[in-house]
C-alpha positions as CSV (number, residue, x, y, z in Angstrom):
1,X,-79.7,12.3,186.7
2,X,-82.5,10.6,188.5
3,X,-82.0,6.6,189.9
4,X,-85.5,5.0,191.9
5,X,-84.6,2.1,193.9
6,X,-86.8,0.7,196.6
7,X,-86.2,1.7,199.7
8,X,-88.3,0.5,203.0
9,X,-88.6,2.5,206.4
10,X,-86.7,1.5,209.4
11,X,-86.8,3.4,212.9
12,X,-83.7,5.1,211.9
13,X,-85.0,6.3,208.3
14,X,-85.0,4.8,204.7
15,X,-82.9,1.7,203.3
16,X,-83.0,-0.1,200.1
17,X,-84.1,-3.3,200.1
18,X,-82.2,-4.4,198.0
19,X,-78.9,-4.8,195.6
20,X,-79.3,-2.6,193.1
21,X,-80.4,0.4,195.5
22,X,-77.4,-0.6,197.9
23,X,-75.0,-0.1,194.8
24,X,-77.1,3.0,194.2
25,X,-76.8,4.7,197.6
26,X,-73.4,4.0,197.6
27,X,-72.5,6.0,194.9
28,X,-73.3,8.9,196.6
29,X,-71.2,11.3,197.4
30,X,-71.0,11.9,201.5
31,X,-72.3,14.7,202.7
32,X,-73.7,15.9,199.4
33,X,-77.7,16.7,199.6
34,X,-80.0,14.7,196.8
35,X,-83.8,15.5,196.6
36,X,-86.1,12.3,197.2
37,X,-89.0,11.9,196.1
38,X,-91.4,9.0,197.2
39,X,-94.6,7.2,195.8
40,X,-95.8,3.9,197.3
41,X,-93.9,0.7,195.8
42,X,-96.2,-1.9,193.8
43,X,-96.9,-5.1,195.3
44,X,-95.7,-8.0,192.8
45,X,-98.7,-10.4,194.4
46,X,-101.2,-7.5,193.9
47,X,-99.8,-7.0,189.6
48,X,-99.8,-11.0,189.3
49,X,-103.4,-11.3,190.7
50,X,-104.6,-8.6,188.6
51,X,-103.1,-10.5,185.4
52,X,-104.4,-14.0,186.8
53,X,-107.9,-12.2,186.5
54,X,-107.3,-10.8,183.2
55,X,-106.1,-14.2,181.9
56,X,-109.0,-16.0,183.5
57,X,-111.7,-13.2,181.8
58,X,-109.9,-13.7,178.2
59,X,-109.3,-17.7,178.2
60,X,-112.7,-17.4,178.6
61,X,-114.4,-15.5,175.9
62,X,-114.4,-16.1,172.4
63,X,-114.7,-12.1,171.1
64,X,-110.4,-11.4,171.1
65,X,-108.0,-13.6,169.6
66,X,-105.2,-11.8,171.6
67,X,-104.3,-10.9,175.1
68,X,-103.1,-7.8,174.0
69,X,-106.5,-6.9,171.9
70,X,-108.5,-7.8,174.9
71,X,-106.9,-5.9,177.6
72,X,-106.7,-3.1,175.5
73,X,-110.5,-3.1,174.8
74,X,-110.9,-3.5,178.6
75,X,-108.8,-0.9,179.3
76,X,-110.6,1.6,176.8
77,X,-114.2,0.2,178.7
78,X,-113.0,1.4,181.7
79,X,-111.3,4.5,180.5
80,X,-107.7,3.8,181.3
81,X,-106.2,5.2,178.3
82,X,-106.0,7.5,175.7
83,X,-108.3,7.9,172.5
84,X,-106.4,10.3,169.8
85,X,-107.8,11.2,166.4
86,X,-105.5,10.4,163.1
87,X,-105.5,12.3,160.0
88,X,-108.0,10.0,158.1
89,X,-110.1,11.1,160.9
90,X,-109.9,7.7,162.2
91,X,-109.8,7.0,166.2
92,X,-107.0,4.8,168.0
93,X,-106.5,4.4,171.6
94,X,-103.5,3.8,173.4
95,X,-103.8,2.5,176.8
96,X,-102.1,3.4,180.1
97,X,-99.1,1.0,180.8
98,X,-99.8,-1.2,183.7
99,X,-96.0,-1.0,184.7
100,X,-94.8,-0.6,188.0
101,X,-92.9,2.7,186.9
102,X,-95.9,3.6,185.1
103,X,-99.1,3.3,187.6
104,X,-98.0,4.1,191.1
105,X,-99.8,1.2,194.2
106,X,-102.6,3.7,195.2
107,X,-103.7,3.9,191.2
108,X,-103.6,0.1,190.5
109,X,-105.6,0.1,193.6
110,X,-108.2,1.9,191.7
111,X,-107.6,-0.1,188.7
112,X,-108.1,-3.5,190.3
113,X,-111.6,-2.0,192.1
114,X,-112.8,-0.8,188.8
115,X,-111.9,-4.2,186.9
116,X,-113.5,-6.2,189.5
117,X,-116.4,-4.4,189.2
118,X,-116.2,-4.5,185.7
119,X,-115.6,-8.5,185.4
120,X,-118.3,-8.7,187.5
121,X,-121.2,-6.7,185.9
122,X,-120.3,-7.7,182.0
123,X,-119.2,-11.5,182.7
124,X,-119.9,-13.2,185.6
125,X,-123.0,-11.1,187.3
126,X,-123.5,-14.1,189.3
127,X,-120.6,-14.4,191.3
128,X,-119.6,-12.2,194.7
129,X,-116.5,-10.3,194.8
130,X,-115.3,-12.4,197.7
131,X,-115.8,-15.6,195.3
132,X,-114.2,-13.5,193.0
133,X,-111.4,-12.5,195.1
134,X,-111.1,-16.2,196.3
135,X,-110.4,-17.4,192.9
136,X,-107.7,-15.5,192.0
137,X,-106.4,-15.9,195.2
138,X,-106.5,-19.6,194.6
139,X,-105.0,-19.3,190.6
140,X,-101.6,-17.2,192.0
141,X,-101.4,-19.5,195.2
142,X,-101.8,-17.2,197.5
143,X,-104.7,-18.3,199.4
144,X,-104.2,-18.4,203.0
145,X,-105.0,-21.9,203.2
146,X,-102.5,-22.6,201.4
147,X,-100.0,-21.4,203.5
148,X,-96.9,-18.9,203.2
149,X,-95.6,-20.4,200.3
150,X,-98.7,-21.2,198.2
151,X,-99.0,-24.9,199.1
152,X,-100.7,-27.0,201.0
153,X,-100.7,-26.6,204.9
């Protein structure tokens, strides 16, 4: 049986950060060997400011009358997804899951890059990446001027 929890490195080696993997770690057995395995944790701010730009693209267009529409046809623009033929010889296309269990840090890395990029070129070719960058920043309140906590300084 496999459990993830999130575990952060200390000088002595790896500790959950929280609850959950405490509990799980705990129900170890002592002195029984487990296999880890490891991939980079996702950064919450990183997911929300990619949604804060996804939001901001689709509340402004008038071509998808749903979220889910839209960032499906975004994802299939920028080829994160699959296309399968039916038996009608129709095609539908699925895309990749955005979830943290799903797309490891290093991959939504990419993904962010790529939809910048994308934003960029098909909606908004006159604006920088950093103004880019700065407004999203500014829509998920983590701007550093406004301080640790997303407020005013």
């Amino acid at each position: 049986m496999a459990t993830d929890c999130i575990m952060r490195r200390h000088f002595d080696g790896l500790r959950p950060v929280d609850e959950d993997g405490r509990t799980a770690v705990r129900k170890l057995p002592l002195d029984e060997d487990v296999m880890v395995t490891w991939r980079r944790a996702r950064n919450i701010k990183f997911h929300r400011k990619v949604f804060a730009l996804l939001q901001l693209v689709f509340q402004n267009q008038d071509k998808y009358l749903t979220f889910k529409r839209f960032r499906a046809e975004l994802q299939k623009e920028l080829g994160y997804g699959e296309t399968y033929d039916q038996a009608d010889g129709k095609e539908i296309f699925v895309p990749d899951s955005l979830s943290f269990a799903a797309m490891d840090e290093d991959t939504f890395q990419t993904f962010w890059d790529d939809l910048c990029n994308h934003v960029l070129a098909k909606w908004l070719p006159t604006v920088t990446r950093e103004e880019l960058e700065d407004e999203i920043l500014e829509l998920t309140g983590a701007h550093p001027s406004h301080g640790q906590f997303g407020v005013g300084a």
